[in-house]
N, C-alpha and C positions, 0 to 999 in steps of 0.2 A: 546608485544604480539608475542608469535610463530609465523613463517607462515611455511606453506607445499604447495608442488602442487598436487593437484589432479589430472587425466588424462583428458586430454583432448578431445572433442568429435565436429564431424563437427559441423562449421557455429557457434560453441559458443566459448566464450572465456572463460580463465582458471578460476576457482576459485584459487583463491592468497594469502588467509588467511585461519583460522579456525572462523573466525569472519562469523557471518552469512550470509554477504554478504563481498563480494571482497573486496581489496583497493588498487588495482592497477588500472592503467587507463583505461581496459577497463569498470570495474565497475563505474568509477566514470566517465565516460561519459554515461553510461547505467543508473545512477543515474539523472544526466542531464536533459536527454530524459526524462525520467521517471516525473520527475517535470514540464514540459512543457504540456503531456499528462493529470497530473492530476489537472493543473492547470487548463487547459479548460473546462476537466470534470465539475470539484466544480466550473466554472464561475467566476473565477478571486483568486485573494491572499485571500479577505473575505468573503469566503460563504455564510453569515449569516448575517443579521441586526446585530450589536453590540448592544446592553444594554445602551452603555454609549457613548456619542459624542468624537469623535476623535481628539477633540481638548483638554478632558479632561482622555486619555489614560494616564498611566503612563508606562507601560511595557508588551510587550506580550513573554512568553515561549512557545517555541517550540519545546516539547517534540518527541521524535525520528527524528530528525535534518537533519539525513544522511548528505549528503555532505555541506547541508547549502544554500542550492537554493532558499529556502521559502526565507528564510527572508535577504539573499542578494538581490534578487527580490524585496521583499517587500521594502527595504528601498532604493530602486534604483528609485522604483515606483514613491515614493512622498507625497502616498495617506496617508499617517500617518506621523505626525508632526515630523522635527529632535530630539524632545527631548523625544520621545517613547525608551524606554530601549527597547532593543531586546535581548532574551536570547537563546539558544538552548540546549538541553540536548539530547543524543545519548545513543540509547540502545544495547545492546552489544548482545550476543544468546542468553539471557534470560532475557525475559519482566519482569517487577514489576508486583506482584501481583493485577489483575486491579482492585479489591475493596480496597484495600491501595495506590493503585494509587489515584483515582476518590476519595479519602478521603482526603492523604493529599494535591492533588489542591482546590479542595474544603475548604481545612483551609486555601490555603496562595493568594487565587485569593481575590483580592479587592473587598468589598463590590459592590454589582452591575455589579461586572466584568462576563464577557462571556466564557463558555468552548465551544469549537469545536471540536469536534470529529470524524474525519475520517475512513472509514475502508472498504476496498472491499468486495465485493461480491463472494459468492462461486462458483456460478455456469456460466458457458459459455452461452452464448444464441448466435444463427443463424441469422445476421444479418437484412435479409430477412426474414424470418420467424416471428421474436421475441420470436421464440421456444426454449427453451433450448437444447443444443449439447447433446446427447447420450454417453454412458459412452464407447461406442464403437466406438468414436472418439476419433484423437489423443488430444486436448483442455478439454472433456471431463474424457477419462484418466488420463493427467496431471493436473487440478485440483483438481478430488478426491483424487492423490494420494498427493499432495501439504496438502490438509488438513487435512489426516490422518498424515503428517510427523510431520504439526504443534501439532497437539492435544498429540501428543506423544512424542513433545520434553518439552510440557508445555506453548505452547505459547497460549494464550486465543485468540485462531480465533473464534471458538465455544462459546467463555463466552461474543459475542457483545450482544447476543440477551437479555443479562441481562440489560445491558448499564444504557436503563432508569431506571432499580430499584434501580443499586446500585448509583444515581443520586440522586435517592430521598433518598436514606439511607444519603451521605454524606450530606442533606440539601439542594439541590437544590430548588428553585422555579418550580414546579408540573408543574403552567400553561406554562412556559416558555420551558418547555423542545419539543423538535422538531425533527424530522425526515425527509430526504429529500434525494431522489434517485436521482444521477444521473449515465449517460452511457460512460463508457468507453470504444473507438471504436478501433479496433488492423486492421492493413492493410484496405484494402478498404472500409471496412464501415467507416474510420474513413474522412470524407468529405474537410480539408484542406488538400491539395497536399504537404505543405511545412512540416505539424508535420506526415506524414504520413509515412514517415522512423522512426520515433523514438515510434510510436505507434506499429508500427510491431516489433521490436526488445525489447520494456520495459520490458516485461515479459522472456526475457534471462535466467533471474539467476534463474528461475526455472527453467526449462531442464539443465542447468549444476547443479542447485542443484541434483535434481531428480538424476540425471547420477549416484553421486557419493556416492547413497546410495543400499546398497544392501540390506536390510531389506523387501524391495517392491518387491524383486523377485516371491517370495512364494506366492502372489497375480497377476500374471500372467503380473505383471511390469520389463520391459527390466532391468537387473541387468548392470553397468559397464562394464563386460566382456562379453558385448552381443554386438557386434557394428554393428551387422547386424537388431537386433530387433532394438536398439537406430537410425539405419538410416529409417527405415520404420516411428518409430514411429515421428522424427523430419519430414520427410517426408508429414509426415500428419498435423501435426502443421502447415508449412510451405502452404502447401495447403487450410486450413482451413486460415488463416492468408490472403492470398491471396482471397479469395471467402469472408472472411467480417465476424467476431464475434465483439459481446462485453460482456462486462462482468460492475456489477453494481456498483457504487461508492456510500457508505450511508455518510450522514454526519448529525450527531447528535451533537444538541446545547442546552445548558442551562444556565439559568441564578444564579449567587448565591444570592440571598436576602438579604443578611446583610446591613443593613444600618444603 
């Protein structure tokens, strides 16, 4: 794979590849973090009752993988038998189409086997409050502009709200399918002292992604060669970060039926 450096911008570190996310160390300790955060979020490695008893697992994939936290964790755990195959698959800048995704796992998940489906939430909320942040904050800002970049590079941020249909298109069991919020806390809302550096920083590689797009100027977004708007606007992140946001963590589960 190519790499280039993009420019740099305070308090973030570089983006290192064209890969969507970094792969140099600062990425893959920000990756780290990231895993510990949303581990607590979704409530351990299994979010979900499984389908099938853990003693009659045969293998679980883990699709978009990044550095492989899940399921070194996972098998560091204990909680699932040595002889669970564990697999990871890693998405590169452009996701599979997520109705031929959600199709072919659905053809190759074992009769009775489990999908879990993870995926954030769009919008910021005031930790205090439980209000959502105004687009006239800096959190506010950076995730509209975050989901406009995805919807227009093609990545299906926008297409969760189908999740359950195309569920039941690939055959899922209807009654089995499930929805479940939880909260993900960034700086001081977030209540352990120990994961509370890594819950303020996860969300990094979008302000250096953001930075090193200039498409979002024309909508009143700090362009690269603004480093006086990009310190206002990290400015406000950092402050908001400090006073307590979070933002939603969904995690959708279904069963496949074939037996």
């Amino acid at each position: 794979m190519m790499t280039q450096e993009s420019p740099a911008i305070p308090g973030v570190g570089r983006k290192q590849t064209n890969y969507l996310l970094g792969r140099g160390f600062t990425e893959s300790k920000r990756l780290s973090d990231q895993h510990e955060v949303l581990l607590k979020a979704a409530g351990g490695y299994i979010p979900v009752p499984l389908s099938t008893k853990c003693e009659m697992l045969e293998a679980i994939l883990d699709v978009g993988t990044g550095n492989g936290a899940w399921l070194l964790g996972l098998r560091q755990s204990g909680i699932i038998p040595p002889s669970v195959e564990l697999y990871g698959v890693d998405i590169s800048d452009k996701m599979m189409p997520s109705k031929e995704l959600v199709r072919k796992l659905g053809i190759n998940l074992q009769p009775g086997g489990t999908i879990v489906i993870m995926y954030p939430g769009e919008v910021p909320y005031d930790h205090q409050t439980e209000k959502p942040l105004g687009i006239d904050t800096a959190p506010g800002r950076l995730f509209s502009a975050f989901l406009q970049y995805t919807a227009s590079a093609g990545l299906p941020r926008q297409a969760v709200a189908t999740l359950p249909k195309l569920l039941l298109e690939a055959g899922f069991d209807p009654e089995s399918i499930a929805i479940t919020t939880k909260r993900i806390n960034l700086g001081s809302a977030e209540p352990d002292s120990d994961l509370r550096p890594a819950s303020a920083h996860h969300l990094d590689f979008v302000l250096e992604l953001m930075c090193n797009l200039t498409s979002f100027s024309q909508h009143g977004f700090p362009s690269s060669e603004d480093p006086i708007g990009w310190e206002k606007l990290i400015d406000g992140w950092r402050e908001a970060t400090e006073a307590g946001f979070f933002y939603d963590l969904c995690i959708l589960s279904a069963r496949n039926p074939k037996l």
